[in-house]
MDTraj code that builds the backbone (N, CA, C; nanometers):
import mdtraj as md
import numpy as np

residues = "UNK UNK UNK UNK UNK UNK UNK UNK UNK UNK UNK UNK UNK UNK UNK UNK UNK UNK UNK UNK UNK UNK UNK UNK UNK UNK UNK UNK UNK UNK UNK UNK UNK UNK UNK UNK UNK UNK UNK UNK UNK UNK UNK UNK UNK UNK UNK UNK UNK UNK UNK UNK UNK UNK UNK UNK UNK UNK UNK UNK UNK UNK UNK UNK UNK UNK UNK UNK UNK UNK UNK UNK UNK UNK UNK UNK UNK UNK UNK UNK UNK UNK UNK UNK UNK UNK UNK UNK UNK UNK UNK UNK UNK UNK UNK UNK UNK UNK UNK UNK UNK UNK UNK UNK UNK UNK UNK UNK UNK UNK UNK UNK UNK UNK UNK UNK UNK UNK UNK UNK UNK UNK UNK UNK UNK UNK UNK UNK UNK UNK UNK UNK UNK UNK UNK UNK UNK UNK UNK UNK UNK UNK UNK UNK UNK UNK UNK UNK UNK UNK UNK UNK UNK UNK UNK UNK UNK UNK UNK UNK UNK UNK UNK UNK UNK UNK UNK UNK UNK UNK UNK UNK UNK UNK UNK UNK UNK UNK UNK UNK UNK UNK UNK UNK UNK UNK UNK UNK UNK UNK UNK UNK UNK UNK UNK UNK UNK UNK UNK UNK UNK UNK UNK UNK UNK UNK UNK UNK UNK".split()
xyz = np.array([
    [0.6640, -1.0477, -0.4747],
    [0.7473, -0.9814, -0.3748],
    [0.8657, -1.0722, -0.3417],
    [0.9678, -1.0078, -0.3092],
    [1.1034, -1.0869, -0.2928],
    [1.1166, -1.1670, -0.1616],
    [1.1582, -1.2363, -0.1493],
    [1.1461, -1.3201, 0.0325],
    [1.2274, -1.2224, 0.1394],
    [1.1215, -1.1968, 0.2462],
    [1.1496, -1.1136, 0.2993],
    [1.2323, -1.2077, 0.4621],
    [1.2989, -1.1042, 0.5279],
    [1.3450, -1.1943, 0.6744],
    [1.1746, -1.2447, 0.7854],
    [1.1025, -1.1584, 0.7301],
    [0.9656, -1.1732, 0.8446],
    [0.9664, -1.3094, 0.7806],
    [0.9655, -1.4055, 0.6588],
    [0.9414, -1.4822, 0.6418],
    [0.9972, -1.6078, 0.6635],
    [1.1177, -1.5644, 0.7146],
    [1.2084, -1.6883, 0.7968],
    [1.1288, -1.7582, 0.9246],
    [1.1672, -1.9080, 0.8254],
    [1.1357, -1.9982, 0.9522],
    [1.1961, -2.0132, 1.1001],
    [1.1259, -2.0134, 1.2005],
    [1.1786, -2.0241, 1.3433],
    [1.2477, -2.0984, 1.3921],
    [1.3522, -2.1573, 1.4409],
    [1.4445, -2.2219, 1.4794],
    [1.4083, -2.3337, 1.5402],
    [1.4264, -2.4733, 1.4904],
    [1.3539, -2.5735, 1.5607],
    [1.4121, -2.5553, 1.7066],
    [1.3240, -2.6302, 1.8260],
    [1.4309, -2.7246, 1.9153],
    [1.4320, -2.5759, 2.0200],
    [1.5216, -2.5745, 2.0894],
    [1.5075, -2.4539, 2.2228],
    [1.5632, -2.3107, 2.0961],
    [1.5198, -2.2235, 2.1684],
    [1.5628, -2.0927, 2.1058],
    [1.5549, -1.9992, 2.1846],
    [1.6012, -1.8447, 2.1546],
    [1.5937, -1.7317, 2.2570],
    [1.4802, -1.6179, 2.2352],
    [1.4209, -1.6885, 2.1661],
    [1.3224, -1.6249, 2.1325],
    [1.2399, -1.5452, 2.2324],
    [1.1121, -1.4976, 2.2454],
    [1.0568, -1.4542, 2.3391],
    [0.9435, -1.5011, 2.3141],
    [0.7904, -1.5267, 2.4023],
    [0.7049, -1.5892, 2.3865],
    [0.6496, -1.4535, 2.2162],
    [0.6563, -1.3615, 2.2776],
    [0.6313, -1.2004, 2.1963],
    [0.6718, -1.2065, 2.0408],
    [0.7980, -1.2334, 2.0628],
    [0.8655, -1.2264, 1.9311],
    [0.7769, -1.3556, 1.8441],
    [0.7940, -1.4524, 1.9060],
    [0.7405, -1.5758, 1.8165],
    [0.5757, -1.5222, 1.7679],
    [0.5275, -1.4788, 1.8674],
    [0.3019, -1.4148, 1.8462],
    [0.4004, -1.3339, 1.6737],
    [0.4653, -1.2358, 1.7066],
    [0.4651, -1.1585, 1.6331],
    [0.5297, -1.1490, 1.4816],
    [0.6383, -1.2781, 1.4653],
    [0.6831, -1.3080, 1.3881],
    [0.5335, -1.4438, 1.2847],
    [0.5335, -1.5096, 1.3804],
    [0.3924, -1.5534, 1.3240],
    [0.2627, -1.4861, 1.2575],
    [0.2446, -1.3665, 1.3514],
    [0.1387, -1.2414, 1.2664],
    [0.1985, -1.2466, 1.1392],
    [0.3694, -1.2152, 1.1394],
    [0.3685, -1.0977, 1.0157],
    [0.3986, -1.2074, 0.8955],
    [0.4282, -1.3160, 0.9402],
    [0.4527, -1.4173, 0.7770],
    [0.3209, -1.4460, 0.7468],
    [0.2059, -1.4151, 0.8549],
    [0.0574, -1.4519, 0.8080],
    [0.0375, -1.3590, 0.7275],
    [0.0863, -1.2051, 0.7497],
    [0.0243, -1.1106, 0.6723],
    [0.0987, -1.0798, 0.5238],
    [0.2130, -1.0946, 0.5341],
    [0.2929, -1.1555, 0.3690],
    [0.2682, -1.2300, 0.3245],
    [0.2183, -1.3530, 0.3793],
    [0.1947, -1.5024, 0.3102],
    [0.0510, -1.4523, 0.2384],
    [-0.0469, -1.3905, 0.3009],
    [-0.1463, -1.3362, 0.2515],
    [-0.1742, -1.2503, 0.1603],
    [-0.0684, -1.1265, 0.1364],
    [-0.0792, -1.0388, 0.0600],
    [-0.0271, -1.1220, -0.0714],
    [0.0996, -1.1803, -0.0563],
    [0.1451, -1.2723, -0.2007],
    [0.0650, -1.3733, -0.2329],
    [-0.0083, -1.4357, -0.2053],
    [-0.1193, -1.5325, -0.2320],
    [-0.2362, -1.5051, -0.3420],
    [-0.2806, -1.3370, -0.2851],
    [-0.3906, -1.3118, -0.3145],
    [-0.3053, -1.2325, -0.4765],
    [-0.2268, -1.1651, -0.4060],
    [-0.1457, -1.1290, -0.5502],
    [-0.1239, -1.1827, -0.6427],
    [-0.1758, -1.3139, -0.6498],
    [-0.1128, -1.4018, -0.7524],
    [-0.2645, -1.4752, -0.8001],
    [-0.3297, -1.4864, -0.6957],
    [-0.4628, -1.5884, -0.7221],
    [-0.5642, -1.5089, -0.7399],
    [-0.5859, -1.3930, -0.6664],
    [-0.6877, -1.3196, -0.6046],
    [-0.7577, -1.3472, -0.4953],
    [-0.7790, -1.2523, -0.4772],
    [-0.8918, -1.2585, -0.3780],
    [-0.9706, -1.4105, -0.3097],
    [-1.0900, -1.4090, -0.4133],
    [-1.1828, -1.4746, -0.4714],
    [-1.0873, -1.6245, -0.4464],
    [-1.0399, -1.6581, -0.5155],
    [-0.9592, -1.7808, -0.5329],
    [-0.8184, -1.7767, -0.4355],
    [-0.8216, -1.7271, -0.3244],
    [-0.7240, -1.7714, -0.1972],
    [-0.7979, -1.8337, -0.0837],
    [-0.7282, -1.9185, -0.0667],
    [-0.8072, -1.9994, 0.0792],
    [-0.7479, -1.9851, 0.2034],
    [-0.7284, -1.9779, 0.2824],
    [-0.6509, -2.0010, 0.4677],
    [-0.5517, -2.1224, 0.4375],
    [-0.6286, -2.2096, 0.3787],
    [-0.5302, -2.3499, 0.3411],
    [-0.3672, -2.2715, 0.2500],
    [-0.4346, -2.2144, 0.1241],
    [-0.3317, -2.1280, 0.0607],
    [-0.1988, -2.0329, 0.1226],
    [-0.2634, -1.9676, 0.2022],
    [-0.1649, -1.9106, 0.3106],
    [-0.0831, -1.9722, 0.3890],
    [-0.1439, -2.0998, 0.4914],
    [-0.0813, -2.1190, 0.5544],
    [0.0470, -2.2918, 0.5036],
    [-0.0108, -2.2726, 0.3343],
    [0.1087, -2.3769, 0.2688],
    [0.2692, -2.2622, 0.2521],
    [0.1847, -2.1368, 0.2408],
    [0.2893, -2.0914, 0.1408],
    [0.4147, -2.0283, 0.3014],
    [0.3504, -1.9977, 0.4328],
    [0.4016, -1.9591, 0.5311],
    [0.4706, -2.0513, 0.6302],
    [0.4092, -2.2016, 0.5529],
    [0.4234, -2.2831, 0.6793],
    [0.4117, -2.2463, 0.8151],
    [0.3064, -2.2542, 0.8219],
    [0.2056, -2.2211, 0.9863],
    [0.0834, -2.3060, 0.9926],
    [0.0399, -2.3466, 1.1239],
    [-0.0448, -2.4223, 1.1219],
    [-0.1984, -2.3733, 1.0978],
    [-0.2409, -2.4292, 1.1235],
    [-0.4289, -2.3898, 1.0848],
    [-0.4387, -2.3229, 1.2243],
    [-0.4315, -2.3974, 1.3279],
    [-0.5062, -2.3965, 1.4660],
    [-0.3863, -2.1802, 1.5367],
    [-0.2607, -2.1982, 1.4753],
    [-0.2009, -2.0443, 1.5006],
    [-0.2742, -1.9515, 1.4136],
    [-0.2865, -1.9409, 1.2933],
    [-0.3900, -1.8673, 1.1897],
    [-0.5313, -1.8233, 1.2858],
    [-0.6061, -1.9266, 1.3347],
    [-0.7115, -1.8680, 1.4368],
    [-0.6535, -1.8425, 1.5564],
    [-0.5380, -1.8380, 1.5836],
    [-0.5064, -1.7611, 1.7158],
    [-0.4984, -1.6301, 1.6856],
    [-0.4519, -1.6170, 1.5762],
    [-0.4149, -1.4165, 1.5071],
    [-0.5287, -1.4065, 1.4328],
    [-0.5934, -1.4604, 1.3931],
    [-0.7391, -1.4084, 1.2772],
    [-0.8774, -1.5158, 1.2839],
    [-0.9881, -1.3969, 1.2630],
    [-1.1363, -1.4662, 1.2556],
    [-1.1112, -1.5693, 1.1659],
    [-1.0940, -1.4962, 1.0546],
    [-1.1314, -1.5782, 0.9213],
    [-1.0203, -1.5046, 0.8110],
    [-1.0416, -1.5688, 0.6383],
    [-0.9885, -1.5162, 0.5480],
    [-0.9601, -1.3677, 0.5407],
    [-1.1010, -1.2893, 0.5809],
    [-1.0998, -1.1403, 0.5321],
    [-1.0328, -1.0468, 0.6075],
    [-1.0141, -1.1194, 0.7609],
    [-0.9927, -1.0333, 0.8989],
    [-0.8174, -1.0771, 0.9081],
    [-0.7475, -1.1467, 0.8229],
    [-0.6494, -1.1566, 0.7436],
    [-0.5990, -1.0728, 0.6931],
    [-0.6633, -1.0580, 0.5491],
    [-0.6305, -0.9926, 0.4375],
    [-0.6543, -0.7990, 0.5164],
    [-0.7398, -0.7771, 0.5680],
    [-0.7715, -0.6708, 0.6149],
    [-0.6250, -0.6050, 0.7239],
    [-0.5875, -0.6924, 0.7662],
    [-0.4610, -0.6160, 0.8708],
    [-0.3700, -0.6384, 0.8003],
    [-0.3326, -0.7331, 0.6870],
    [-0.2669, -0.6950, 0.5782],
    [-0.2749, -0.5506, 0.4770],
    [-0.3395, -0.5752, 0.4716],
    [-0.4248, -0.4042, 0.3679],
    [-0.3520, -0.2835, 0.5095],
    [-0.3980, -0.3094, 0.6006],
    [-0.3660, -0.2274, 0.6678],
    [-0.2255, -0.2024, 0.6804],
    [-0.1806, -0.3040, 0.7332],
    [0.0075, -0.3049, 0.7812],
    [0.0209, -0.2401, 0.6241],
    [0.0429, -0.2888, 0.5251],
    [0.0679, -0.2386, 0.4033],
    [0.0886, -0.1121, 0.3923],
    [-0.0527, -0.0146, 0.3880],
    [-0.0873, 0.1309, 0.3936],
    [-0.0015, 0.1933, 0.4772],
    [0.0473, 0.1132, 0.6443],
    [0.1348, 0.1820, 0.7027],
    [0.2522, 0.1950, 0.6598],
    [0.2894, 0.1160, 0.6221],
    [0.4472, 0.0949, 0.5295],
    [0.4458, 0.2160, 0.3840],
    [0.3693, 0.1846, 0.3465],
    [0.4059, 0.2676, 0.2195],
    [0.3239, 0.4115, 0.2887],
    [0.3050, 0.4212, 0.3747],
    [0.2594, 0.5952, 0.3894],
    [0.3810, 0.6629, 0.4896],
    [0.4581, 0.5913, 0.5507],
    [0.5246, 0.6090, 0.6604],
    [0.6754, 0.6324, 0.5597],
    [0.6813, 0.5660, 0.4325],
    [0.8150, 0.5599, 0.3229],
    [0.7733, 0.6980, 0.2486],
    [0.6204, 0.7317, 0.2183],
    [0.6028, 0.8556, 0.1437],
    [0.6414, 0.9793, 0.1999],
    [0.5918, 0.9871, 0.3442],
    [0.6502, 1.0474, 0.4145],
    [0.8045, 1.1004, 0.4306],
    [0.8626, 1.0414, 0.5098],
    [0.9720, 1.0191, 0.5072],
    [1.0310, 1.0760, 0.3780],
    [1.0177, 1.0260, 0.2417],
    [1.0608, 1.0831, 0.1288],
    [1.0397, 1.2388, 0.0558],
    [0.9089, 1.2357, 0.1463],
    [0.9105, 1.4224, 0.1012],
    [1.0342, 1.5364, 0.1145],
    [1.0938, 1.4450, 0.2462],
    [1.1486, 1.5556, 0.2895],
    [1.1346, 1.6988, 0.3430],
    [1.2079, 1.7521, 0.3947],
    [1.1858, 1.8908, 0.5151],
    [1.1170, 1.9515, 0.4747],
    [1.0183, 2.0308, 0.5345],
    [0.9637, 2.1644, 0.4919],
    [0.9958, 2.2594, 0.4500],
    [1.0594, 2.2819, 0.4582],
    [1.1505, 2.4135, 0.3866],
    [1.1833, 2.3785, 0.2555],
    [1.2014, 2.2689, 0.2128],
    [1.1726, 2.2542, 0.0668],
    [1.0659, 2.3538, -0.0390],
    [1.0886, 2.3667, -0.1264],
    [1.0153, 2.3969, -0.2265],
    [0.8886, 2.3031, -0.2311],
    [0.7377, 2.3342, -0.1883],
    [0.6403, 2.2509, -0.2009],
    [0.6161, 2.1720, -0.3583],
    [0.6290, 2.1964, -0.4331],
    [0.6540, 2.1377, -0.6054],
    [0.7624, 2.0252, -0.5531],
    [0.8624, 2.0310, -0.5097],
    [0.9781, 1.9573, -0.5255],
    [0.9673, 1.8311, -0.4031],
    [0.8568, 1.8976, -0.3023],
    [0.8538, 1.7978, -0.2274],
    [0.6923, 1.6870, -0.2444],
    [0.6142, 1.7677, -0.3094],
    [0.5525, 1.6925, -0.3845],
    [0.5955, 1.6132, -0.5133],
    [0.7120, 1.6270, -0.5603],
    [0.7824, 1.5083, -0.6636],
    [0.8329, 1.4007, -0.6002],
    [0.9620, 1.4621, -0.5025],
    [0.9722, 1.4008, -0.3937],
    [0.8451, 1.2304, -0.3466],
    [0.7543, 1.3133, -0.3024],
    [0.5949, 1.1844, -0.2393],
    [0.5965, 1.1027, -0.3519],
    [0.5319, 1.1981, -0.4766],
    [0.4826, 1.1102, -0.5969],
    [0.6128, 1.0018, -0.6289],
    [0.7200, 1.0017, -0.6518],
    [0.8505, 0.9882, -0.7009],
    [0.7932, 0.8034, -0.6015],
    [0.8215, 0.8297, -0.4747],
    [0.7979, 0.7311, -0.3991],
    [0.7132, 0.6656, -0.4212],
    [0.6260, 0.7130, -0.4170],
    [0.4678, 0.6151, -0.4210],
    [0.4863, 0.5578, -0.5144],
    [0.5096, 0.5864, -0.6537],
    [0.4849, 0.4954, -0.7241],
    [0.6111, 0.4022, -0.7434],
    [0.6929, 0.4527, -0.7321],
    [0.8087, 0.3385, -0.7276],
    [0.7892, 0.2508, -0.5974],
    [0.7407, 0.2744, -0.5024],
    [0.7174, 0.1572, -0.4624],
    [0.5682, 0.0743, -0.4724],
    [0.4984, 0.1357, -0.5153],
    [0.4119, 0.0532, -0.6135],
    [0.4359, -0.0361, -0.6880],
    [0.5333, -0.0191, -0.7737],
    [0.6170, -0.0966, -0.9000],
    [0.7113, -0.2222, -0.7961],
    [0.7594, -0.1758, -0.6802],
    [0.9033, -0.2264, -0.6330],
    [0.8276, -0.3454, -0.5471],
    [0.6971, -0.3337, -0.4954],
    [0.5657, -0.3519, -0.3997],
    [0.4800, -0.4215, -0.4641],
    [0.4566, -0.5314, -0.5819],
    [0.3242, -0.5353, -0.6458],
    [0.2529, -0.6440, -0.5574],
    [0.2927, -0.7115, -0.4534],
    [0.1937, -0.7988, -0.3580],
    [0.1359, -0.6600, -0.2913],
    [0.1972, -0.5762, -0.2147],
    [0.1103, -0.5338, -0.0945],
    [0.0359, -0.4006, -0.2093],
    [0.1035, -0.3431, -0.3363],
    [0.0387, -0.2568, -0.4154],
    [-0.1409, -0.3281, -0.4675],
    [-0.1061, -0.4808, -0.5369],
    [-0.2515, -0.4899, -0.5577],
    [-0.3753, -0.5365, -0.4715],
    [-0.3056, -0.5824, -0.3171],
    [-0.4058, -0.5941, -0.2074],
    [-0.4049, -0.4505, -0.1527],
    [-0.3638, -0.3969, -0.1992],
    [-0.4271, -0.2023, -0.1342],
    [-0.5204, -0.2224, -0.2713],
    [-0.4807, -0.1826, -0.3795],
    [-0.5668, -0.1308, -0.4997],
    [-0.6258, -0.2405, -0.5584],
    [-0.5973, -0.3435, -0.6086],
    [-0.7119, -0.4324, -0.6539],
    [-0.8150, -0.4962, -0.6096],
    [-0.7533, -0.6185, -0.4840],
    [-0.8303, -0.6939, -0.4764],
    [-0.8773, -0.6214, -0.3255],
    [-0.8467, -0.5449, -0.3263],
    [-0.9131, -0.4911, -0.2038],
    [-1.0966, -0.4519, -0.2371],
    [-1.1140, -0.4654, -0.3601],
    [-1.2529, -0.4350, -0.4316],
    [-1.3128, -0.5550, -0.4200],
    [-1.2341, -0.7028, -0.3839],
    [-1.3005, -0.8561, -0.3954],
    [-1.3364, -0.8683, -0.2374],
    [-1.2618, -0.7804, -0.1467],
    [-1.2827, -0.8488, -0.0015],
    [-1.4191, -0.7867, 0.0679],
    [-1.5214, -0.7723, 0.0133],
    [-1.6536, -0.7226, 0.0935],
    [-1.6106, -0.5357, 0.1363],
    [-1.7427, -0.5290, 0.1611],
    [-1.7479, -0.4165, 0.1709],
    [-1.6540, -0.3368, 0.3306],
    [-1.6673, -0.4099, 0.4053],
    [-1.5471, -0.3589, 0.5365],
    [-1.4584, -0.3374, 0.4725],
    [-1.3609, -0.3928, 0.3969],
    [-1.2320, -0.3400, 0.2905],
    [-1.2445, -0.2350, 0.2287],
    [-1.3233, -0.2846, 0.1490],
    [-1.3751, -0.1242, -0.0007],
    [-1.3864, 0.0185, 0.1400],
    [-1.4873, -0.0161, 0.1924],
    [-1.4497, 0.1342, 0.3175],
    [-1.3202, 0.2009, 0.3610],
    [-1.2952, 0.0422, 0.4129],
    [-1.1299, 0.1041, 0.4415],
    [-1.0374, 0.1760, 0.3261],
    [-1.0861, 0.0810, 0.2192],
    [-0.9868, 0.2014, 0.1233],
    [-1.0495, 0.3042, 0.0801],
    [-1.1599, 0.3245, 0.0848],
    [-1.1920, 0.4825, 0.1069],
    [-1.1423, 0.5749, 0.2015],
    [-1.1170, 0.5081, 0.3461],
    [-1.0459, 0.6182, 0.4321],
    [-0.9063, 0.5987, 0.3961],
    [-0.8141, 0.4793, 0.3285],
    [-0.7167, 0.5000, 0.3185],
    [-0.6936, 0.6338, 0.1410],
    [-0.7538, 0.6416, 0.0822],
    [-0.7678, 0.7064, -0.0481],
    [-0.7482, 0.8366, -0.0011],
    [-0.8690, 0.9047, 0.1380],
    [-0.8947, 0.9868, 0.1753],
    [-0.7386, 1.0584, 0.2824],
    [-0.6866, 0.9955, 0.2793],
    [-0.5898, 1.0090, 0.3826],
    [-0.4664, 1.0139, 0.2732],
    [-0.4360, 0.9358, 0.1836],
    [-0.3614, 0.9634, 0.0496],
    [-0.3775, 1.1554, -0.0114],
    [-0.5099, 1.1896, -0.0063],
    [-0.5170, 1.3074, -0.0435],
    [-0.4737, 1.4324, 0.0454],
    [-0.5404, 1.3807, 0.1704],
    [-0.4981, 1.4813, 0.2908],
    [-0.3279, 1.5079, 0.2868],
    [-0.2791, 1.3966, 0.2495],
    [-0.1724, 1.3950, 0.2587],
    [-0.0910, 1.4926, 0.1891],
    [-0.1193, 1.4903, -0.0041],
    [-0.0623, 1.5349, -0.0875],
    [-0.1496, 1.6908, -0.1021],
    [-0.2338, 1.7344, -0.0673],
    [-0.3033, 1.8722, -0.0450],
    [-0.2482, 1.9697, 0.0553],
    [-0.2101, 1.8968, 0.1864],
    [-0.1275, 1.9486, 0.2763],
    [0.0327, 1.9654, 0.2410],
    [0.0789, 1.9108, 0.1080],
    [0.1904, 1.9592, 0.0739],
    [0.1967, 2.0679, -0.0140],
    [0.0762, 2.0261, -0.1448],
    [0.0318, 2.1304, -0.2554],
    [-0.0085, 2.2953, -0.1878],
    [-0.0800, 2.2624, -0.0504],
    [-0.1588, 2.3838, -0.0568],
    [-0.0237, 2.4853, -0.0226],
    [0.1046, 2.4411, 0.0098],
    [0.2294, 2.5415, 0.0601],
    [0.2233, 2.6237, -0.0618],
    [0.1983, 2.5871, -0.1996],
    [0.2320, 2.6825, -0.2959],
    [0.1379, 2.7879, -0.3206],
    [0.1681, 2.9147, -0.3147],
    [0.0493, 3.0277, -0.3626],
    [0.0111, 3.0049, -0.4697],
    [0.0412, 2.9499, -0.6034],
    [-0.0423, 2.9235, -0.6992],
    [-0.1672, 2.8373, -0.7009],
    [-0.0719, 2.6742, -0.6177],
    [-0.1771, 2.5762, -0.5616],
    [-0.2702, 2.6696, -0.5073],
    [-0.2691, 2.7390, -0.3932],
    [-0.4020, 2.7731, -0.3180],
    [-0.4546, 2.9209, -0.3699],
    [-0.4432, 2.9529, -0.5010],
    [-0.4928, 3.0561, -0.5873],
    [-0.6285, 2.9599, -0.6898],
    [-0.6142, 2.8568, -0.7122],
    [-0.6949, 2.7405, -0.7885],
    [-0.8276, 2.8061, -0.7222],
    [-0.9467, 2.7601, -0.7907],
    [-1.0758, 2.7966, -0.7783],
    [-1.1077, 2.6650, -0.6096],
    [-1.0888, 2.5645, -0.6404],
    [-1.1445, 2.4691, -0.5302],
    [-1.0219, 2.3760, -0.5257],
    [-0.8922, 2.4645, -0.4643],
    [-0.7703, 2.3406, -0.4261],
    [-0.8518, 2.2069, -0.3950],
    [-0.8765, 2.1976, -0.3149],
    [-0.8923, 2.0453, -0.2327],
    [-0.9539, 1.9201, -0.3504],
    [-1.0628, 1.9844, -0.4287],
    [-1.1571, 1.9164, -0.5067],
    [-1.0744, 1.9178, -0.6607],
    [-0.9907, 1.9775, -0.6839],
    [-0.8271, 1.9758, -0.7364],
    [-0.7677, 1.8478, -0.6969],
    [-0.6992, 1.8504, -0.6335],
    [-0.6150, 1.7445, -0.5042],
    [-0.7291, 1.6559, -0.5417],
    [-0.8435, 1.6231, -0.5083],
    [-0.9291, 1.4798, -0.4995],
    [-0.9033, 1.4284, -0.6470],
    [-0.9427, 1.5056, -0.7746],
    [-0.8869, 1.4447, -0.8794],
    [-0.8014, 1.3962, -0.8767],
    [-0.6992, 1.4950, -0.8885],
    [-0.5502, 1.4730, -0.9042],
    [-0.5088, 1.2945, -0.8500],
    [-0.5374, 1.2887, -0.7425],
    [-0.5051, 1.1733, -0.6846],
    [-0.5992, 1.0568, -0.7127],
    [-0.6623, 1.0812, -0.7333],
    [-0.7916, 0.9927, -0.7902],
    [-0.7877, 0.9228, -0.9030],
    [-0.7320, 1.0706, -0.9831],
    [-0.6636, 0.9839, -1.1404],
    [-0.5515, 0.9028, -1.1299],
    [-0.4822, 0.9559, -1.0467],
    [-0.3283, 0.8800, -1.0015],
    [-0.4057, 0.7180, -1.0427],
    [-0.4545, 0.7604, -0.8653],
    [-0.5091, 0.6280, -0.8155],
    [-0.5951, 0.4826, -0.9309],
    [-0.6218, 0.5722, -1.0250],
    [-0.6959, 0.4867, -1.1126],
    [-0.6049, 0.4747, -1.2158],
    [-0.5301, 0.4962, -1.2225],
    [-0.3957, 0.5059, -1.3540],
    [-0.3227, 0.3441, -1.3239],
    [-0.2799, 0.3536, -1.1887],
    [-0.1823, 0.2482, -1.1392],
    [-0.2745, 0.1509, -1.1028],
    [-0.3813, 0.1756, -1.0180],
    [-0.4737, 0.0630, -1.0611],
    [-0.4810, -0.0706, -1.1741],
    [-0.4715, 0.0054, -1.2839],
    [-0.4974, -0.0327, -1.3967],
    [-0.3627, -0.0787, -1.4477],
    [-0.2721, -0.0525, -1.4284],
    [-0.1815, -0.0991, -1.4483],
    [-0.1439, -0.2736, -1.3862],
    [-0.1718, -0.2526, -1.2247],
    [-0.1416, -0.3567, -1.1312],
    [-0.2516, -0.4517, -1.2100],
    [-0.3108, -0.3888, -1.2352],
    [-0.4427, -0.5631, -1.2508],
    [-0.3697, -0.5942, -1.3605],
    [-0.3517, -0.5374, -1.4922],
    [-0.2697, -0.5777, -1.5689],
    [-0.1565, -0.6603, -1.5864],
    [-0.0941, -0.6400, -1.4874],
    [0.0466, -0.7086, -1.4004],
    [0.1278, -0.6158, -1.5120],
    [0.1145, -0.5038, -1.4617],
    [0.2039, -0.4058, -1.5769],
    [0.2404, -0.3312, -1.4575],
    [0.2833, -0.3698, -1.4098],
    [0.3614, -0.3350, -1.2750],
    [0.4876, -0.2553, -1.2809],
    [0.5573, -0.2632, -1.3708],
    [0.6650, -0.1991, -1.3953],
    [0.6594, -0.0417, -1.4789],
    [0.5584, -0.0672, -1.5163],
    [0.5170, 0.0582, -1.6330],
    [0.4655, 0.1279, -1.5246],
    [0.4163, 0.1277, -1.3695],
    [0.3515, 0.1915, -1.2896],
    [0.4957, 0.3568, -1.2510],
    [0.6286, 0.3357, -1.2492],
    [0.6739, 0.4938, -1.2193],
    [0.6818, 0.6094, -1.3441],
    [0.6446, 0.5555, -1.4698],
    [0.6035, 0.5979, -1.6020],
    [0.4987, 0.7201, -1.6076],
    [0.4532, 0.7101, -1.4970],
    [0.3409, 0.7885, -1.4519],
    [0.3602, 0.9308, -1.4051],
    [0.5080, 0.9394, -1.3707],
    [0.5834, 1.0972, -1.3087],
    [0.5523, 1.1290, -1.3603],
    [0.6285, 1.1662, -1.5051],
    [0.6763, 1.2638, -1.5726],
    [0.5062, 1.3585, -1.6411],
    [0.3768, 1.2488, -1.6564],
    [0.3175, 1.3205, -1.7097],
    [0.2104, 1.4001, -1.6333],
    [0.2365, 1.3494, -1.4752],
    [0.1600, 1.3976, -1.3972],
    [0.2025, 1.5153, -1.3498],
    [0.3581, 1.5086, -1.3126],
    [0.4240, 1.6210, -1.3189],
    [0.3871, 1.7421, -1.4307],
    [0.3764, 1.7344, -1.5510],
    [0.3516, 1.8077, -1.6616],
    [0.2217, 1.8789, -1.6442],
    [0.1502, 1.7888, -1.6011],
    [-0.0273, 1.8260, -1.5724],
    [-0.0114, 1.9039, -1.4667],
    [0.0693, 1.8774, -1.3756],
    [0.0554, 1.9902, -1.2880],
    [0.1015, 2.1069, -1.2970],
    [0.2083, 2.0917, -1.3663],
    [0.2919, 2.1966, -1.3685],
    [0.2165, 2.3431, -1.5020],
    [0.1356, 2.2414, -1.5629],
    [0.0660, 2.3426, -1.6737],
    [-0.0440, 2.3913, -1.6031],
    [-0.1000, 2.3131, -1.4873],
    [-0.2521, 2.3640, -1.4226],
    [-0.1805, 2.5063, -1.3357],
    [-0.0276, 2.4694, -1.2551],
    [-0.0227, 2.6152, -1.1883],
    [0.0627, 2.6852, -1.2798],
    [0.0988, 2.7200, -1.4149],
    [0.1260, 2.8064, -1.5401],
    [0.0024, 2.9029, -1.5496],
])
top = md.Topology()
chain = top.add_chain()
for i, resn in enumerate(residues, 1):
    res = top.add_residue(resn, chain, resSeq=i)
    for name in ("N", "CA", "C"):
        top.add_atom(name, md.element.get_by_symbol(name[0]), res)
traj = md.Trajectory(xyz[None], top)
């Protein structure tokens, strides 16, 4: 991931900071410093020490914002999911759209920023499988909420909701997504991840033919 401003160091010496701003600017280089860490090492092989070289932050602030390693990585996973669901959004565009077009629209996004994203893409999808089972859950409700998402756009089309079992439709559909780019990110084939439109598009477009 590219160096972001959350990751700017704080101004030695007096500043105008706010006690707020500083808690919160400290959270969020914990939760980048974390997602790029693990992106690179994994999971398994990131330490607290690791993070807080790459953020420059101390040990003793790290336990002011977090239990431990996982309770870390976990509001990372999280902040993440909000970011890229809040950009999918946003990218659909109006309702009144053509539901096909605003489902290209979502897909179009997601995966380009998957590709654009590969720290916070493989702590959602990879190593989110290394951090214990509280994680793996969470990305089950986040998976589950990925679908709600793209079903509530699909079902606008009368063909979509002519299908024998839309929804269980939609759970594939996204499921395969989901395991497509997967496989890609562990790979570090990260770039080959928006490659994925055109044929998903096709699949769909032949399922409502």
């Amino acid at each position: 991931m590219d160096p972001t401003p959350i990751l700017d160091v704080l101004p030695r010496g007096r500043h105008r900071l706010t006690r707020e701003q500083v808690v919160a600017s400290q959270r969020g280089r914990l939760l980048v410093g974390m997602a790029e860490v693990v992106a690179e090492r994994g999971y398994a092989h990131t330490s607290v020490a690791d993070v807080l070289k790459r953020v420059r932050v101390s040990r003793e602030t790290f336990y002011e914002h977090f239990t431990d390693k996982q309770d870390c990585f976990l509001a990372a996973f999280n902040k993440g999911d909000d970011l890229l669901e809040s950009a999918v959004r946003e990218a659909t565009g109006p309702r009144d759209l053509p539901a096909m077009e605003r489902f290209e629209r979502a897909l179009t996004a997601y995966l380009e920023l998957m590709a654009s994203e590969p720290a916070i893409a493989k702590t959602a999808l990879v190593e989110s499988y290394a951090a214990g089972p509280e994680v793996t859950a969470r990305r089950f409700e986040v998976q589950a909420g990925w679908i709600e998402l793209f079903s509530e756009i699909l079902t606008e089309d009368e063909r979509w909701r002519a299908l024998p079992d839309p929804l269980f439709t939609c759970q594939l559909l996204i499921g395969g997504v989901g395991t497509m780019v997967t496989a890609h990110l562990a790979a570090g084939n990260h770039e080959a991840v928006p490659g994925l439109r055109t044929p998903v598009l096709a699949l769909l477009e032949a399922l409502l033919a």
